[in-house]
Biopython code that builds the backbone (N, CA, C, O; Angstrom):
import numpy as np
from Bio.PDB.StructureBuilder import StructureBuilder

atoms = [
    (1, "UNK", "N", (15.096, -35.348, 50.338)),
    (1, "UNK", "CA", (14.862, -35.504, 51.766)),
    (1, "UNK", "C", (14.188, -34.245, 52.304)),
    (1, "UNK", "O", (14.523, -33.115, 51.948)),
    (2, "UNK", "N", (12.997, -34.564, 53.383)),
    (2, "UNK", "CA", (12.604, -33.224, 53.168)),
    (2, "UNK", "C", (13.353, -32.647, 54.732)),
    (2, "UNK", "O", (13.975, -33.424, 55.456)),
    (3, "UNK", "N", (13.153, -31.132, 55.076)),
    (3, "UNK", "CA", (13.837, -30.503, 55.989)),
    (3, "UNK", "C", (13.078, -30.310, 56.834)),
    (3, "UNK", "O", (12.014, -29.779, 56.519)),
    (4, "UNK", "N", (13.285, -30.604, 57.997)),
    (4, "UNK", "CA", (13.060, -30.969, 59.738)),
    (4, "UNK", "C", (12.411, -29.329, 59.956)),
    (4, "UNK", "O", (13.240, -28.756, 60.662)),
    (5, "UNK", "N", (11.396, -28.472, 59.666)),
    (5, "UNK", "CA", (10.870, -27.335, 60.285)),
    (5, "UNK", "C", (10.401, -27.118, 61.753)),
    (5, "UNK", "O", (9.602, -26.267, 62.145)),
    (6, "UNK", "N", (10.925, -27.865, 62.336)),
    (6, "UNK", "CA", (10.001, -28.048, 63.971)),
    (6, "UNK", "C", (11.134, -26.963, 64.821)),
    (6, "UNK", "O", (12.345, -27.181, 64.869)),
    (7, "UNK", "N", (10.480, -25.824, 65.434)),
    (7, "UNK", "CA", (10.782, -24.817, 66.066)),
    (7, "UNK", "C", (11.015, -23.576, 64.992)),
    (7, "UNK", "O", (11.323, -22.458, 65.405)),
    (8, "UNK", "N", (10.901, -23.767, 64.045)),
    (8, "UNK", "CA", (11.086, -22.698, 62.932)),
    (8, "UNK", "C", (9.074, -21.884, 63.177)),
    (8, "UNK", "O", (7.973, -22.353, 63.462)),
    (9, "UNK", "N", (9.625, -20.541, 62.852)),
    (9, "UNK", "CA", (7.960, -19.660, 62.267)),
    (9, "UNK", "C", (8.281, -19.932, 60.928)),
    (9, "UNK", "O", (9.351, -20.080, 60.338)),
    (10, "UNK", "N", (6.764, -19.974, 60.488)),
    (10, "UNK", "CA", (6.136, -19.885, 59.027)),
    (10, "UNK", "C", (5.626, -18.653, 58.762)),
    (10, "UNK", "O", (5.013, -18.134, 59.696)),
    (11, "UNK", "N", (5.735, -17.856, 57.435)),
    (11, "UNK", "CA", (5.902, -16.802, 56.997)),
    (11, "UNK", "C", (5.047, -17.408, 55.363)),
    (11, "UNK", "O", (5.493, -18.084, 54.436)),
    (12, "UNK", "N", (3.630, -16.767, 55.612)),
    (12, "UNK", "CA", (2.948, -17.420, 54.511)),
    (12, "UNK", "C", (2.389, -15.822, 53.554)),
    (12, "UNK", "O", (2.174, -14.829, 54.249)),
    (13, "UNK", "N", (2.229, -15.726, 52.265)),
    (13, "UNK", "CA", (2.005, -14.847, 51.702)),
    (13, "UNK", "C", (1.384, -15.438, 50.641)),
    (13, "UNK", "O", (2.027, -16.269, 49.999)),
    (14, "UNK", "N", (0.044, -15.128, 50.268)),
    (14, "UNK", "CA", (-0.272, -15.265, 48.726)),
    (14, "UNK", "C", (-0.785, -13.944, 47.905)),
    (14, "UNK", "O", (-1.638, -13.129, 48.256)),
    (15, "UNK", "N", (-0.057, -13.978, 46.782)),
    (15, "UNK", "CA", (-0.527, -12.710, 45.965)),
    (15, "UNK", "C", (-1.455, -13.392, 44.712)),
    (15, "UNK", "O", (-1.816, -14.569, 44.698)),
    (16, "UNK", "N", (-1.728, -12.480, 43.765)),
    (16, "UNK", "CA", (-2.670, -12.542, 43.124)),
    (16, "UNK", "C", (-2.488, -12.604, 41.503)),
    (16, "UNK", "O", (-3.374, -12.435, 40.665)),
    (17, "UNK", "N", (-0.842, -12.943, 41.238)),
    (17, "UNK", "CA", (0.178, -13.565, 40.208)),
    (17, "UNK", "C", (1.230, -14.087, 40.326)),
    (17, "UNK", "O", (2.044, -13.511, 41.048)),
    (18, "UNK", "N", (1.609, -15.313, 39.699)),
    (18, "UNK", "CA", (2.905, -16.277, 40.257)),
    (18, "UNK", "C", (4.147, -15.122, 39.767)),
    (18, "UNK", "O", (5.103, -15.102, 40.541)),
    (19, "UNK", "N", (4.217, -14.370, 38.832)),
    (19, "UNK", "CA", (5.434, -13.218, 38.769)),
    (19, "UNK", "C", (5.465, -12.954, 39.345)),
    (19, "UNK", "O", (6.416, -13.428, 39.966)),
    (20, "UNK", "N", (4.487, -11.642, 40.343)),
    (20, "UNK", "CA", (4.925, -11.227, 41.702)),
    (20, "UNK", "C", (5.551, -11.884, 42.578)),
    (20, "UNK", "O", (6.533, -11.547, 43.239)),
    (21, "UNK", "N", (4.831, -13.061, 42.578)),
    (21, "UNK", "CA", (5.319, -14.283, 43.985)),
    (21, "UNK", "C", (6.571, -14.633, 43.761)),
    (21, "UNK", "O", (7.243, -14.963, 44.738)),
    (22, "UNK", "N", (7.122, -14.643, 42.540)),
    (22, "UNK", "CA", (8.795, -15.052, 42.423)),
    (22, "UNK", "C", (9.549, -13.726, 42.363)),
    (22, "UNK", "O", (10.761, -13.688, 42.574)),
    (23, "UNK", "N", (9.072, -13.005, 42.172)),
    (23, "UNK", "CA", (9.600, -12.028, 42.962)),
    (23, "UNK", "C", (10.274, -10.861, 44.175)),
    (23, "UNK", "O", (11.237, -10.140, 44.437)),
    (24, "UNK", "N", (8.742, -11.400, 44.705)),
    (24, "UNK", "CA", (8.498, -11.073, 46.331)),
    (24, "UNK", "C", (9.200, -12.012, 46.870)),
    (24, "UNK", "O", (9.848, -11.683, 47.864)),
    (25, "UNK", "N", (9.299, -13.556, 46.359)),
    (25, "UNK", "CA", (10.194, -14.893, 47.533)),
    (25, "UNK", "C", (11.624, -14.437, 47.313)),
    (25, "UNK", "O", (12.441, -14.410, 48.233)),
    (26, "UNK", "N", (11.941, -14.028, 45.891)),
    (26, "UNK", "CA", (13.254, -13.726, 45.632)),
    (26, "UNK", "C", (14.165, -12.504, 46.693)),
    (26, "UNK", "O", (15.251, -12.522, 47.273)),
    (27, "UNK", "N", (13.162, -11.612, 46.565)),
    (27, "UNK", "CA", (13.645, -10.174, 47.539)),
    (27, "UNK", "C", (13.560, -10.872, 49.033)),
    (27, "UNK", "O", (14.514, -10.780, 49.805)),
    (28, "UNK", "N", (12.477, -11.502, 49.350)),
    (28, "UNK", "CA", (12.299, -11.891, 50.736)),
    (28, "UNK", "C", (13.672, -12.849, 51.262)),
    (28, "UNK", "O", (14.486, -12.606, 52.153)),
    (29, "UNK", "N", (13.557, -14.095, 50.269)),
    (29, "UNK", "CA", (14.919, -14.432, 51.042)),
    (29, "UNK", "C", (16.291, -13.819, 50.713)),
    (29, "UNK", "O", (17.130, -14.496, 51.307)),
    (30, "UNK", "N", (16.788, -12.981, 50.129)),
    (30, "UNK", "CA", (17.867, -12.205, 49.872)),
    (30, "UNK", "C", (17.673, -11.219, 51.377)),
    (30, "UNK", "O", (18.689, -11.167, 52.070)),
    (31, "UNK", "N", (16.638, -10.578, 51.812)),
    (31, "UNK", "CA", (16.508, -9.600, 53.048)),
    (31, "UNK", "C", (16.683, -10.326, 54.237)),
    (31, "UNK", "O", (16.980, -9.621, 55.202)),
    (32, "UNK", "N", (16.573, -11.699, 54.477)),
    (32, "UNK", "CA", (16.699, -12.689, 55.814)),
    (32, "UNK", "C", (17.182, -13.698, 55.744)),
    (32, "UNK", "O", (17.374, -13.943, 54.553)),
    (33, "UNK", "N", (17.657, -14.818, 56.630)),
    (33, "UNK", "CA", (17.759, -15.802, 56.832)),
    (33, "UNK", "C", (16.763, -16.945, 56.722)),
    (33, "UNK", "O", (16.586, -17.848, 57.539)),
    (34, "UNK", "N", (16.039, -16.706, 55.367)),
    (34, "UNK", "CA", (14.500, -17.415, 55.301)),
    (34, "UNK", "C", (14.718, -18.859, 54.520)),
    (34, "UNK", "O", (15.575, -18.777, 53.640)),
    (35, "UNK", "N", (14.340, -19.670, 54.613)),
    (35, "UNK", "CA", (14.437, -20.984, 53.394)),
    (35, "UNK", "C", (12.294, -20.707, 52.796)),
    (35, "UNK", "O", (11.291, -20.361, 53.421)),
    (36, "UNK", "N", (12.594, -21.156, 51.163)),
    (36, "UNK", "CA", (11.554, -21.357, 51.385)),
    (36, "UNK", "C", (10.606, -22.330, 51.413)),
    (36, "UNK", "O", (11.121, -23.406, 51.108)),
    (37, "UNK", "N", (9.889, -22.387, 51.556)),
    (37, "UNK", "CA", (9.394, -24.218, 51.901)),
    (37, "UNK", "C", (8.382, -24.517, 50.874)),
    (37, "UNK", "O", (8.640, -25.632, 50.421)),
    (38, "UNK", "N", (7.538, -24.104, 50.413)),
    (38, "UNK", "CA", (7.139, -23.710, 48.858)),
    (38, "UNK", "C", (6.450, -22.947, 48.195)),
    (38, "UNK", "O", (6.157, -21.852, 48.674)),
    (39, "UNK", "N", (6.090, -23.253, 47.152)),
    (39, "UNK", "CA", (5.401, -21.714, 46.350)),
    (39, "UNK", "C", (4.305, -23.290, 45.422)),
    (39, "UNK", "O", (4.658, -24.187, 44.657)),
    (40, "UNK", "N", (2.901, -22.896, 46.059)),
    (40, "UNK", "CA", (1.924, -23.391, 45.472)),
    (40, "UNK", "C", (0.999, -22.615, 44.694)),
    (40, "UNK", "O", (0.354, -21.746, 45.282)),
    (41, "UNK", "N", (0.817, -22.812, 43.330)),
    (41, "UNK", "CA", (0.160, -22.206, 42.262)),
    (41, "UNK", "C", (-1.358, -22.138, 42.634)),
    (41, "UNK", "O", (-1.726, -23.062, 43.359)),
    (42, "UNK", "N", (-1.802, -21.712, 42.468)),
    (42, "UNK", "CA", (-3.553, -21.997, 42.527)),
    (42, "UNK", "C", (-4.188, -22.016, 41.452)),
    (42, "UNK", "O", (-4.592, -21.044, 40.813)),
    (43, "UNK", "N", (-4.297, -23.085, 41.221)),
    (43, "UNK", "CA", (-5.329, -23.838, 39.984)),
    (43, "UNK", "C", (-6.384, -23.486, 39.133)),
    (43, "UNK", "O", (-6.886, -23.817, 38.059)),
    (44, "UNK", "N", (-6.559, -22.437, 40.322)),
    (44, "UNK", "CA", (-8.335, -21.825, 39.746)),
    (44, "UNK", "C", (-8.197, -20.393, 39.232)),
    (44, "UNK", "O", (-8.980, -20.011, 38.362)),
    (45, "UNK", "N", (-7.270, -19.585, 39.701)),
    (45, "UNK", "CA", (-6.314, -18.536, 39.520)),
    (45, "UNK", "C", (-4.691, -18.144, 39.032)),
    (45, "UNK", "O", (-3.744, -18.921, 38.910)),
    (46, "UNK", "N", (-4.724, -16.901, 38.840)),
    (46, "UNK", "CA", (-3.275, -17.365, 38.459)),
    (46, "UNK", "C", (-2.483, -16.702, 39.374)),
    (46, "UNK", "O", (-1.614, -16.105, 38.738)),
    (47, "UNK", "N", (-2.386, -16.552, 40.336)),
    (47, "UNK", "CA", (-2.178, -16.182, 41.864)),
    (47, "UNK", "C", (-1.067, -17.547, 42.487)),
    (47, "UNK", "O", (-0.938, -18.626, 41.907)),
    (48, "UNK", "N", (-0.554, -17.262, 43.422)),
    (48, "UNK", "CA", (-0.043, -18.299, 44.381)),
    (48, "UNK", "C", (0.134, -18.104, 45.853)),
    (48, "UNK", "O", (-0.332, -17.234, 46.589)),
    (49, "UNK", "N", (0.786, -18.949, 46.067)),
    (49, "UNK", "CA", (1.113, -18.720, 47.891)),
    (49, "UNK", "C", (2.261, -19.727, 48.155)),
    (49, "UNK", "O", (2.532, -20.916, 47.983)),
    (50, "UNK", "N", (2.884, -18.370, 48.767)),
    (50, "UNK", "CA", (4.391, -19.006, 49.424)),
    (50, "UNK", "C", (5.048, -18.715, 50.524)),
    (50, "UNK", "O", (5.423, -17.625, 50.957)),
    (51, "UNK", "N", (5.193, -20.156, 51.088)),
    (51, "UNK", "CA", (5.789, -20.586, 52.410)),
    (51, "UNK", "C", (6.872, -20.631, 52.925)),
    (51, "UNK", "O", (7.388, -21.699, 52.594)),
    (52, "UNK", "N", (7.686, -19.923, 53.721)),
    (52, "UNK", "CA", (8.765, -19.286, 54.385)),
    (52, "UNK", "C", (8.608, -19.595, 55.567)),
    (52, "UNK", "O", (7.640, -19.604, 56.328)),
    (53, "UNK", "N", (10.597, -20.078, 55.723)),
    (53, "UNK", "CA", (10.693, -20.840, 57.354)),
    (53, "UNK", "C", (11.895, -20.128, 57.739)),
    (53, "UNK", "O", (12.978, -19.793, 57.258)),
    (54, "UNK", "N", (11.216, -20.039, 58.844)),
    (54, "UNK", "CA", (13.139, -18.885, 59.951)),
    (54, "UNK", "C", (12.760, -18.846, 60.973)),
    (54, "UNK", "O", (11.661, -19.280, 61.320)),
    (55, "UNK", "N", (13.664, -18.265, 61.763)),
    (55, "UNK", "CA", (13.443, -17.417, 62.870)),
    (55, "UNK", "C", (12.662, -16.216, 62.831)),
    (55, "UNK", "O", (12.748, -15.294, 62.020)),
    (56, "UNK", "N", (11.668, -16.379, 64.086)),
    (56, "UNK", "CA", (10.521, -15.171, 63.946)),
    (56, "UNK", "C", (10.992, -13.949, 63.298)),
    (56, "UNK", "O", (10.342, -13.538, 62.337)),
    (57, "UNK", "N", (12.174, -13.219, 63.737)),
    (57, "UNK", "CA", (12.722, -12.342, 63.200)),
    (57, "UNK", "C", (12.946, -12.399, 61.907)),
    (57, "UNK", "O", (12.802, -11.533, 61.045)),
    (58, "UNK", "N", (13.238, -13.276, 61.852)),
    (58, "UNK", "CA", (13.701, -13.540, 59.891)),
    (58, "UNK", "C", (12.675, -13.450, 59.228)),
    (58, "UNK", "O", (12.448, -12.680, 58.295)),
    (59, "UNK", "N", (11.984, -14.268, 59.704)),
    (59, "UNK", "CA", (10.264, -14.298, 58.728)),
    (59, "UNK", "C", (9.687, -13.038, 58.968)),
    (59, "UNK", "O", (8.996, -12.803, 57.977)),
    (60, "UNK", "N", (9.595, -11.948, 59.898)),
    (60, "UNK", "CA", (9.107, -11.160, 60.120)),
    (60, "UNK", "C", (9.804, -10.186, 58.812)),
    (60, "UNK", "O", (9.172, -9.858, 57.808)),
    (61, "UNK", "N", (11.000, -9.883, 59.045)),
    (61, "UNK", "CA", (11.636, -9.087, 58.489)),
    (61, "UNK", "C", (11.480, -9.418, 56.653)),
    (61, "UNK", "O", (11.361, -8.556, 55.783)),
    (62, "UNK", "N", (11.522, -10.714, 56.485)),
    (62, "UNK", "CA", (11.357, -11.561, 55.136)),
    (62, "UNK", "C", (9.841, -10.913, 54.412)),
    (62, "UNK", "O", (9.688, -10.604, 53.230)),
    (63, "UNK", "N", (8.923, -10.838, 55.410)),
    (63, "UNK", "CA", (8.005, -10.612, 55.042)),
    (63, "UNK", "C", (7.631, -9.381, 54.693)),
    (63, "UNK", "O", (6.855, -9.199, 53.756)),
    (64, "UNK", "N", (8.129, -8.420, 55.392)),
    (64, "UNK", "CA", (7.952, -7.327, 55.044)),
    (64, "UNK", "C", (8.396, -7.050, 54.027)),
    (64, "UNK", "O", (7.696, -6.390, 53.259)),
    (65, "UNK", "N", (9.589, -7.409, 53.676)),
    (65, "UNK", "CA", (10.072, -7.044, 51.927)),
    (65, "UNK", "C", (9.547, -7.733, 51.181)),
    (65, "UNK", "O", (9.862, -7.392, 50.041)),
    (66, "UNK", "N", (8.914, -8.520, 51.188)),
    (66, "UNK", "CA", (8.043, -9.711, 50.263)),
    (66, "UNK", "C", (6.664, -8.742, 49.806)),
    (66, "UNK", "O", (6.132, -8.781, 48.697)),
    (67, "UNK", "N", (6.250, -7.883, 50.947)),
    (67, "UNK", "CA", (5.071, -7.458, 50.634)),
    (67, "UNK", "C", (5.103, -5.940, 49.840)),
    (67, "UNK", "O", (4.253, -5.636, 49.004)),
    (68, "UNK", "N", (6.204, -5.060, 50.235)),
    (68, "UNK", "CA", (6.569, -3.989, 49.917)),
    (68, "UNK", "C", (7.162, -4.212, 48.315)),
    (68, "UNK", "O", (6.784, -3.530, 47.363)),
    (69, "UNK", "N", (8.167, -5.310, 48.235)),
    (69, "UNK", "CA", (8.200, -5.410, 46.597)),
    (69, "UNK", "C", (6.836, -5.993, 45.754)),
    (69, "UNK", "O", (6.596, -5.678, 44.589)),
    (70, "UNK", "N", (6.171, -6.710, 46.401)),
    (70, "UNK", "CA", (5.292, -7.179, 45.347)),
    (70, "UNK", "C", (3.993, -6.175, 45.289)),
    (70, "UNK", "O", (3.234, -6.670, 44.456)),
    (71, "UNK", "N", (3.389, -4.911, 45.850)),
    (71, "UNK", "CA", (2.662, -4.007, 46.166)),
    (71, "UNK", "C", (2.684, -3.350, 44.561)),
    (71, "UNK", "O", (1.536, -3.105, 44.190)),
    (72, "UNK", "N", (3.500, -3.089, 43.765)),
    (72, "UNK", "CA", (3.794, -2.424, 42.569)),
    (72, "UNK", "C", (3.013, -3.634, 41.122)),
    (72, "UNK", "O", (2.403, -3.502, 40.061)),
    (73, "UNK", "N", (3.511, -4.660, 41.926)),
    (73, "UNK", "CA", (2.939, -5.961, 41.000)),
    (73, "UNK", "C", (1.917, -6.948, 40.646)),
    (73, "UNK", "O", (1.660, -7.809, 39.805)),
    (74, "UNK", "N", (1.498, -6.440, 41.619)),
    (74, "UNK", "CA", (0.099, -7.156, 42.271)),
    (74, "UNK", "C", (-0.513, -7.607, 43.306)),
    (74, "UNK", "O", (0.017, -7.890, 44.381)),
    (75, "UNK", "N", (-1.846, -7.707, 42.982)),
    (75, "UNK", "CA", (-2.701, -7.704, 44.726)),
    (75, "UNK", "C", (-1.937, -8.601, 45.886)),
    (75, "UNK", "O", (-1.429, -9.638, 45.461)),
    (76, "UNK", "N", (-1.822, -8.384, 47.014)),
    (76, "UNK", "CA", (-1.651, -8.865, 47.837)),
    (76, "UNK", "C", (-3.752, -9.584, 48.668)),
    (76, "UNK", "O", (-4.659, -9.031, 49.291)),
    (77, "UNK", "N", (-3.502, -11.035, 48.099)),
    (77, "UNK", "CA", (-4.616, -11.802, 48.576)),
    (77, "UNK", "C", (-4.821, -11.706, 50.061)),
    (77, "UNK", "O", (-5.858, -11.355, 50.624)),
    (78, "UNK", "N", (-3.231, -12.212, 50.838)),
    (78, "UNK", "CA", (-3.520, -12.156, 52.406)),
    (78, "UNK", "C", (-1.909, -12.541, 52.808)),
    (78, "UNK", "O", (-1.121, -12.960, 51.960)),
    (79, "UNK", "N", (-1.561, -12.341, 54.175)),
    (79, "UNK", "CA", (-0.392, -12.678, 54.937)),
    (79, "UNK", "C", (-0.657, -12.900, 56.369)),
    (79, "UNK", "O", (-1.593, -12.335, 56.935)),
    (80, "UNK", "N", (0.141, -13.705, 56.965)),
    (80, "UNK", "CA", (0.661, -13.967, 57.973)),
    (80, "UNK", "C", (1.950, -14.543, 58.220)),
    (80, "UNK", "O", (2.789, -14.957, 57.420)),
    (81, "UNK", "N", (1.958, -14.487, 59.711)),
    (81, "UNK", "CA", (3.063, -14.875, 60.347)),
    (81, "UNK", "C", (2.701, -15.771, 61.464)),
    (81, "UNK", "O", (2.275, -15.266, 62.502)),
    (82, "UNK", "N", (2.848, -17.264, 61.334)),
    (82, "UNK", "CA", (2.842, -17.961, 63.061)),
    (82, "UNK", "C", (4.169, -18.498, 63.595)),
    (82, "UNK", "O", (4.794, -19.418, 63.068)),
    (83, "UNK", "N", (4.488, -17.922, 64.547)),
    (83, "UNK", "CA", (5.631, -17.740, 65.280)),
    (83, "UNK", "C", (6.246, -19.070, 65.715)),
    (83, "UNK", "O", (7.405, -19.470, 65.614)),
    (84, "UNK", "N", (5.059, -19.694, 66.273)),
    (84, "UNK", "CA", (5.415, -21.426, 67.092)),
    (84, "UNK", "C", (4.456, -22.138, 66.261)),
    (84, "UNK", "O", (3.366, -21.885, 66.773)),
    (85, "UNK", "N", (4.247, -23.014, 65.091)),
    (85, "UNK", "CA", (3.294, -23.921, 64.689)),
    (85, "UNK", "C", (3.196, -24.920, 65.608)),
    (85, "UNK", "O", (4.153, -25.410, 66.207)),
    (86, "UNK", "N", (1.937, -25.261, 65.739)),
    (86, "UNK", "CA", (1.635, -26.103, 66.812)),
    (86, "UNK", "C", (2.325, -27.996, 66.219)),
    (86, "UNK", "O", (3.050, -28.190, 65.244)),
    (87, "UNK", "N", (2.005, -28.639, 66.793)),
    (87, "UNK", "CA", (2.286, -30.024, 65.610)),
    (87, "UNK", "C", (1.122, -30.400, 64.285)),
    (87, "UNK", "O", (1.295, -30.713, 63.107)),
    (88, "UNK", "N", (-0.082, -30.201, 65.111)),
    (88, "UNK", "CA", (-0.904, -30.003, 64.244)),
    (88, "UNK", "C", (-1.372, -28.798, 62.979)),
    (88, "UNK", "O", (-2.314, -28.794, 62.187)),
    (89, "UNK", "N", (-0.559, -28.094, 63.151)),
    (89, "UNK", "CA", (-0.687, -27.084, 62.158)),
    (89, "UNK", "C", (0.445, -27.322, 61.302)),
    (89, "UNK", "O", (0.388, -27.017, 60.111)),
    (90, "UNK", "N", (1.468, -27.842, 61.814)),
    (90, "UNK", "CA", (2.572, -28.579, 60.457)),
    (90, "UNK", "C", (2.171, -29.529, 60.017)),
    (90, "UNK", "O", (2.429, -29.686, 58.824)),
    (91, "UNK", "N", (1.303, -30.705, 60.761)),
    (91, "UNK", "CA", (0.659, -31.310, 59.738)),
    (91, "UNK", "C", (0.193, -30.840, 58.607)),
    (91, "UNK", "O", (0.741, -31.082, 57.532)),
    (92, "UNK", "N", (-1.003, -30.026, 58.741)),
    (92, "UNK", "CA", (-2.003, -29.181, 57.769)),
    (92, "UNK", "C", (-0.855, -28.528, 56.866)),
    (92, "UNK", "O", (-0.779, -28.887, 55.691)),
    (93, "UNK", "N", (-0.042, -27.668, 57.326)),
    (93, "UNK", "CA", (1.136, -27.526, 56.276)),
    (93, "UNK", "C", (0.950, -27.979, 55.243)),
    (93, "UNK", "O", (0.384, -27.696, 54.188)),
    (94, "UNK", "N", (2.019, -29.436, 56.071)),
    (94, "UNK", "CA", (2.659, -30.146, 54.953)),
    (94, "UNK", "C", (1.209, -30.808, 53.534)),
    (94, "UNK", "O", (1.154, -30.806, 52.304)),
    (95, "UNK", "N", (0.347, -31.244, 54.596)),
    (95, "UNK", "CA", (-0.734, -31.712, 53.655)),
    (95, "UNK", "C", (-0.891, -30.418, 52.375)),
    (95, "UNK", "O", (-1.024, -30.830, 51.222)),
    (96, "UNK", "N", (-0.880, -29.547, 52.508)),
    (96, "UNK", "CA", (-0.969, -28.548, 51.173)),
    (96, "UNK", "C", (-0.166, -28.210, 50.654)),
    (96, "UNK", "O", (-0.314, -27.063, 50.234)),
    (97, "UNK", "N", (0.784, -28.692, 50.415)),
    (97, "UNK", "CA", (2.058, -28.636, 49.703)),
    (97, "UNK", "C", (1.623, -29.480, 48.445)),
    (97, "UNK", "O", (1.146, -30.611, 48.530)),
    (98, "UNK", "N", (1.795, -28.949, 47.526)),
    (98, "UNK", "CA", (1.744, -30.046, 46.229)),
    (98, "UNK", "C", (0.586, -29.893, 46.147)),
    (98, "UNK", "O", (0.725, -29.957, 44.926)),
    (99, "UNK", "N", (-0.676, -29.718, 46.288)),
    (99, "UNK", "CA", (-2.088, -30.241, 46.290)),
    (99, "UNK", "C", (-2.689, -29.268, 45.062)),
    (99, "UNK", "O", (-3.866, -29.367, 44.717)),
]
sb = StructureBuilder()
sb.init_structure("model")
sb.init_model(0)
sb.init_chain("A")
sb.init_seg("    ")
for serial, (resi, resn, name, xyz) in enumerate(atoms, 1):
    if name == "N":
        sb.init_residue(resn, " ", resi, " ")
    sb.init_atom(name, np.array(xyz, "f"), 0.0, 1.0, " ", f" {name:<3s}", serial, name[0])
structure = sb.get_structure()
C-alpha cells in the first residue's frame, strides 16, 4: 500500500554511486524523522537518487547528514529540498519512481 505524502517536504539527493547513496540514506534517516520514499538507480550510470519525506525540518536536517557522510564517498551530482510539493509535482514524483 503505498503512503499518503501530501503535506510532507521532499528531500531529494543524487550521488554519483549506489554505495554512497545507501549510505548517505542510512545516516540521513538515523539523524531525523525521515521515511524514505525511494532510491532509484540510474541505468546509464552507476550513481542514484534518493527520495526523502518529513517535516521541513527533518528533511532539512536529514539532508545535511546525507551530504556530509557521502562527501568522502563520492560525487555529490545535485540536492534539494521542496518544502510544500505542489499536487502536480507529486504527480511527477511518483511517475519516476521505478522508471
Amino acid at each position: 500500500m503505498a503512503k499518503n505524502y501530501d503535506g510532507m517536504a521532499v528531500g531529494v539527493f543524487e550521488l554519483d554511486n549506489l554505495v554512497a547513496c545507501f549510505v548517505a540514506l542510512d545516516a540521513a534517516s538515523k539523524a531525523a524523522n525521515v521515511t524514505i520514499q525511494s532510491v532509484e538507480r540510474n541505468r546509464l550510470k552507476s550513481g542514484a537518487c534518493v527520495k526523502m519525506r518529513g517535516s521541513v525540518s527533518d528533511v532539512n536536517a536529514a539532508m545535511e547528514v546525507a551530504l556530509e557522510t557521502a562527501k568522502p564517498l563520492g560525487k555529490i551530482v545535485s540536492h534539494t529540498v521542496i518544502a510544500a510539493p505542489t499536487a502536480d509535482t507529486e504527480v511527477a514524483i511518483k511517475m519516476t519512481i521505478n522508471k
